[in-house]
C-alpha positions in Angstrom: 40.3 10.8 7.1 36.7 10.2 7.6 34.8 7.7 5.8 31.9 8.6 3.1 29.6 5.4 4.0 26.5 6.1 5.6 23.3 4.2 5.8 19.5 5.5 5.3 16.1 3.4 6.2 15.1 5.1 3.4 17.0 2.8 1.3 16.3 -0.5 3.1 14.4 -3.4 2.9 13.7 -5.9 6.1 13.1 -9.6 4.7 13.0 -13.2 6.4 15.0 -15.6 4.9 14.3 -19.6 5.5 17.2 -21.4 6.7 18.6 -24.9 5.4 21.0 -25.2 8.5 20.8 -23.5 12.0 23.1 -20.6 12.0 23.8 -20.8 8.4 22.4 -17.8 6.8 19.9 -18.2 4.3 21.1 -18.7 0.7 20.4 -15.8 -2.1 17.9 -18.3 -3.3 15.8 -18.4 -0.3 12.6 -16.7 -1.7 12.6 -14.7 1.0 9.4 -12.4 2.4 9.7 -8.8 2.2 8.2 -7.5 5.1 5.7 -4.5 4.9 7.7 -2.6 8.0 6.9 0.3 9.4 10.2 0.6 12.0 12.7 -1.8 13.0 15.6 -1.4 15.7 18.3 -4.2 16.2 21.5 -4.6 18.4 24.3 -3.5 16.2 27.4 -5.3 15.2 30.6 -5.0 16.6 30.2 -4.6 20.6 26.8 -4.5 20.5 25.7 -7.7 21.7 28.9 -8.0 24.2 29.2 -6.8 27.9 32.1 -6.0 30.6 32.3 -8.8 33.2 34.7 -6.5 35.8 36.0 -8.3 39.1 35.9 -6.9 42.4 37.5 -4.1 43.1 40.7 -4.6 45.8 40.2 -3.8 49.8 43.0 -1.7 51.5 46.1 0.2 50.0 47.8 -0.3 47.2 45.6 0.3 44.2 41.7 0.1 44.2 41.8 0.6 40.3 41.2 -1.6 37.8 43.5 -3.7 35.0 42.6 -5.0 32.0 42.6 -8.5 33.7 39.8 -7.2 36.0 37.7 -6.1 33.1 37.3 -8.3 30.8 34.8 -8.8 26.9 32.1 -11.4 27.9 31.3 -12.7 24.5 29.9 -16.1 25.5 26.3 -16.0 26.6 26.0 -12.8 23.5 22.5 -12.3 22.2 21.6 -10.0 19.8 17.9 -9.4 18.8 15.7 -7.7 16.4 12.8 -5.9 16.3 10.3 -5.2 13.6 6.8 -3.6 13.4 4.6 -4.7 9.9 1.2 -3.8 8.8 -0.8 -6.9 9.9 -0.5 -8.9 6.3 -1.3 -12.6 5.4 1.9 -13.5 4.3 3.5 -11.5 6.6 2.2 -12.9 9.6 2.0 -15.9 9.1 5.9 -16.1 8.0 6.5 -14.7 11.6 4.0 -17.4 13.1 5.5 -20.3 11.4 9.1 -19.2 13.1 7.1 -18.5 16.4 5.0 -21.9 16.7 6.4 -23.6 13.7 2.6 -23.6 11.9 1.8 -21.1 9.7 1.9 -22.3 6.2 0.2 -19.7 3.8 -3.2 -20.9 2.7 -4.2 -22.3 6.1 -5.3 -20.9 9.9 -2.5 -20.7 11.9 -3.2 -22.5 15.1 -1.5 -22.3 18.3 -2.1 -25.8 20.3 -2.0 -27.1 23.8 0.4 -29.6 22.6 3.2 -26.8 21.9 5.9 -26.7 20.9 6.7 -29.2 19.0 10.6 -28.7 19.5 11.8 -28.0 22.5 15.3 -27.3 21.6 17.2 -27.0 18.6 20.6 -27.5 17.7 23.6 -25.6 15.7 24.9 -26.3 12.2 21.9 -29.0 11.8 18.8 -29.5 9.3 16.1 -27.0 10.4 13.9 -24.6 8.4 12.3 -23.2 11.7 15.3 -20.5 12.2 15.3 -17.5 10.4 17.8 -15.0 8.8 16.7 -11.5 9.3 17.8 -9.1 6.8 18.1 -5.5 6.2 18.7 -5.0 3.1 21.6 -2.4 2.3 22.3 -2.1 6.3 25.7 -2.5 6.3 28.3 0.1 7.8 30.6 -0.6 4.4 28.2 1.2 2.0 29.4 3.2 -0.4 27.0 4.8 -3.0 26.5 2.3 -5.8 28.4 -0.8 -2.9 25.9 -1.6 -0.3 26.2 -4.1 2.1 23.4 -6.3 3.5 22.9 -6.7 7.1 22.4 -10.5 8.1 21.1 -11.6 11.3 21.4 -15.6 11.4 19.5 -18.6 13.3 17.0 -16.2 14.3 14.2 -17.2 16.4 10.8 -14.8 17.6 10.4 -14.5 21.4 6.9 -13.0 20.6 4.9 -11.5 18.4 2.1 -8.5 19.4 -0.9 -7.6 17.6 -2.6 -3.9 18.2 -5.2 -2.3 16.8 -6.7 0.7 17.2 -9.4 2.6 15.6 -8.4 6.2 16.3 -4.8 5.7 15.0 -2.6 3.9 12.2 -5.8 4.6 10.2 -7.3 1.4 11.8 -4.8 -1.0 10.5 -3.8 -4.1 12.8 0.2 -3.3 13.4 2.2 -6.4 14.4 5.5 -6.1 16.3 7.5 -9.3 16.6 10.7 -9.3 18.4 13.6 -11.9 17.5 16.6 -13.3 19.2 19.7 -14.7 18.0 23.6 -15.7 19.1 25.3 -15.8 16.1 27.1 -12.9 15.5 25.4 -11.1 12.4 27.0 -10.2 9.6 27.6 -7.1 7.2 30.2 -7.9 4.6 28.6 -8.4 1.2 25.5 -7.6 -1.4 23.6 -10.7 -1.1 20.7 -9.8 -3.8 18.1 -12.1 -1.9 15.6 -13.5 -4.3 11.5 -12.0 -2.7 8.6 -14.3 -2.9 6.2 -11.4 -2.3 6.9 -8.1 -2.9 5.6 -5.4 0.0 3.4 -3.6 -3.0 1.8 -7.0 -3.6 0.8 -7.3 0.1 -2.4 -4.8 0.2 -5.0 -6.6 2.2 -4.6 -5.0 5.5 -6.1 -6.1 8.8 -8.3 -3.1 9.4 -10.0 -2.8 12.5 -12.9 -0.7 10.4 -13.2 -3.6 8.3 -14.6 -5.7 11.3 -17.9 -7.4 11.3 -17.5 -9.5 14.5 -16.5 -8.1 17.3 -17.6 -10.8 20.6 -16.3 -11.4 23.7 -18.3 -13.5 26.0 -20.8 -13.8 23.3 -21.6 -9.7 24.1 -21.1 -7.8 20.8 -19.0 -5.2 21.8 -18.2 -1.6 20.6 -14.7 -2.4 20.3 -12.8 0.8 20.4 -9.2 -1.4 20.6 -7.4 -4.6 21.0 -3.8 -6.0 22.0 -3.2 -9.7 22.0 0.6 -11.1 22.6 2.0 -14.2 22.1 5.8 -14.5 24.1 7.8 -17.5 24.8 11.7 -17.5 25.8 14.6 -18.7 23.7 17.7 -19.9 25.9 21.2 -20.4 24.3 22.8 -23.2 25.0 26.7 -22.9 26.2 29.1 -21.7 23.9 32.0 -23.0 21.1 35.3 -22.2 21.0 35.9 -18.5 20.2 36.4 -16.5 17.8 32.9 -17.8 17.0 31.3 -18.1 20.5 28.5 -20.0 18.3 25.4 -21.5 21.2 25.4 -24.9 20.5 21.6 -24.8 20.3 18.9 -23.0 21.8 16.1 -24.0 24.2 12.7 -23.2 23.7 10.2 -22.6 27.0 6.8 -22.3 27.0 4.0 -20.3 25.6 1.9 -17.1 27.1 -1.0 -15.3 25.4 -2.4 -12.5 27.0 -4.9 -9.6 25.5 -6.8 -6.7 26.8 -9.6 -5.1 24.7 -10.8 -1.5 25.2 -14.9 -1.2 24.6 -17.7 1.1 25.1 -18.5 0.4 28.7 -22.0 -0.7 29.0 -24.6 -3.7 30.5 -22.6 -6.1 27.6 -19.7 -5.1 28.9 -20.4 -5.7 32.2 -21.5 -9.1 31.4 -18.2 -9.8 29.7 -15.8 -9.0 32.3 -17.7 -11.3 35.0 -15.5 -12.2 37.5 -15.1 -15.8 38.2 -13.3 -19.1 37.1 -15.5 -19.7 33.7 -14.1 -19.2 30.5 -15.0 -16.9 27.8 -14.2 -17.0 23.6 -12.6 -14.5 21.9 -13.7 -13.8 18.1 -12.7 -11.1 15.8 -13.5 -11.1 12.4 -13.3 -9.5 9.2 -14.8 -11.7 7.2 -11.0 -12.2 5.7 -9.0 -11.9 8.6 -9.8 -13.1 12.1 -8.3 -13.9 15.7 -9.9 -16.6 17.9 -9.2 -17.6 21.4 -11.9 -20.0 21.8 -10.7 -20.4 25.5 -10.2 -17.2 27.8 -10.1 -16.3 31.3 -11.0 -12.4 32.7 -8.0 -10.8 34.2 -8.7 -7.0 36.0 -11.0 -4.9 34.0 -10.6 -1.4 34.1 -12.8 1.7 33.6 -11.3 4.8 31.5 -13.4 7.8 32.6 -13.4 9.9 29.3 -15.9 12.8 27.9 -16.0 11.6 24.9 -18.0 8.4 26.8 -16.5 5.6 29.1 -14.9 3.0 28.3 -13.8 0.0 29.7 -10.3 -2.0 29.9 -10.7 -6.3 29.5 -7.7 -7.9 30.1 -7.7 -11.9 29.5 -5.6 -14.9 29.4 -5.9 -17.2 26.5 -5.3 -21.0 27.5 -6.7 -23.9 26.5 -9.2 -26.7 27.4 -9.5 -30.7 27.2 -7.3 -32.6 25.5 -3.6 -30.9 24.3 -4.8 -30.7 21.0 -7.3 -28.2 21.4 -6.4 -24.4 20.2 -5.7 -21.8 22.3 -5.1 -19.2 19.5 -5.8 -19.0 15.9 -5.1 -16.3 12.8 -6.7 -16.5 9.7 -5.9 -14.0 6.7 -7.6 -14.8 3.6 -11.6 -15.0 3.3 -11.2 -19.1 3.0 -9.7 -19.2 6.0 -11.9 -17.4 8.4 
């Protein structure tokens, strides 16, 4: 007989929840942060973060096929991730950051420092409020009207986080897309009610690339037409325990890479911003309430874009940092004391 559960997105929420423990999933207490999502995607339950190992096949006669001890579940070295894309919020973002680079405490800039990270590696079933649950709300395959499940991705970290902006779509608001990795296996077996810190309808300052004020690369006030800046590092589990778990006994976290492009009215400013060379260059985009710095940036290959409705040019950079460790190499700010 076939089942009467389904799932809609219609009837979803995506939250983060803070951790206590490292693969423990965040308590119904957590005060978690509803996320203002426009999409998500995430490897499923079940198989979905499994793959065949499958031996060689056999040379000469007597059966080329394969058994069941040739093919077998590798459940080991399993990952699943999760991917969400949010209208460019305070809160929102900086939740995100604070799981990414482990600082972004509402109230304050978010920094990203030469120094980072400040953990290199992390380990299971410990203390630690860096990793995150991810959970969509009423995502569970058992969900019956009235009996929905929540879907609970634990001891999740981000492997990056992208902001785009755009002026001729989204209706000029900043999207962020921030992708997150885990290996636990989620879960989907019970109505968790989650306690929210901030509601989605109480998150209505937008990043809004119409909203911008400062727009200067190279100290040239572009015509900024767009942006993209990332911020990636890699998450490695490490080994494995005894199945049926198959829990990483930790992870290990690599280094940091920011990289951008900008798209601008191509003209002499322009010109002088993508000068080739070795020197570096500052980034600054501001609102007047929310703003991105990269106070330290190198020109990659710029690009022209030959269009009617007049050129435009393609920036690509590199955000690093200079001096001392302690100096930034990226910064958000999202409220007007901040920037």
């Amino acid at each position: 007989m076939a089942s009467a559960n389904y799932q809609v997105t219609s009837n979803t929420r995506v939250l983060i929840g803070t951790e206590v423990t490292m693969g423990a999933a965040a308590i119904a207490g957590c005060a978690a942060v509803a996320m203002p999502v426009t999409e998500y995607s995430f490897t499923d339950i079940g198989s979905g973060g499994q793959a065949l190992d499958v031996a060689p096949f056999r040379s000469g006669v007597g059966g080329q096929t394969q058994s069941d001890d040739m093919v077998k579940a590798r459940r080991h070295d399993r990952m699943y991730e999760v991917s969400i894309t949010f209208h460019c919020t305070d809160l929102a973002t900086k939740r995100v950051l604070l799981n990414l680079y482990e600082a972004g405490a509402s109230g304050s800039i978010s920094s990203l420092l030469g120094s980072m990270p400040t953990t290199s590696k992390f380990a299971d079933d410990t203390a630690n409020a860096i990793p995150v649950s991810i959970i969509i709300e009423n995502g569970g395959h058992s969900a019956p009207a009235g009996a929905d499940k929540d879907m609970v991705f634990r001891g999740c970290m981000c492997t990056g986080l992208t902001f785009s902006g755009d002026l001729a779509s989204n209706g000029g608001v900043v999207m962020c897309t921030a992708t997150f990795t885990t290996g636990y296996l989620p879960t989907a077996t019970t109505n968790i009610n989650y306690t929210v810190a901030t509601a989605v309808s109480a998150q209505q300052t937008m990043f809004n690339m119409h909203d911008l004020t400062t727009t200067n690369f190279a100290s040239q006030d572009l015509i900024l037409h767009g942006f993209e800046l990332s911020i990636a590092r890699p998450v490695t589990r490490v080994s494995f325990k005894v199945a049926p778990s198959y829990n990483p006994y930790g992870y290990s976290l690599g280094p940091y890479e920011v990289t951008g492009s900008l798209t601008c009215k191509r003209d002499d400013l322009a010109l002088t911003a993508s000068a080739e060379g070795q020197s570096t260059v500052a980034l600054d985009l501001d609102t007047g309430v929310y703003q991105i710095l990269a106070p330290t940036c190198m020109n990659d290959q710029s690009s022209v874009n030959l269009e009617e409705s007049g050129w435009t040019m393609n920036l690509p950079f590199r955000a690093v940092y200079t001096g001392a460790t302690s100096a930034t190499i990226f910064s958000f700010a999202g409220a007007a004391g901040d920037s």
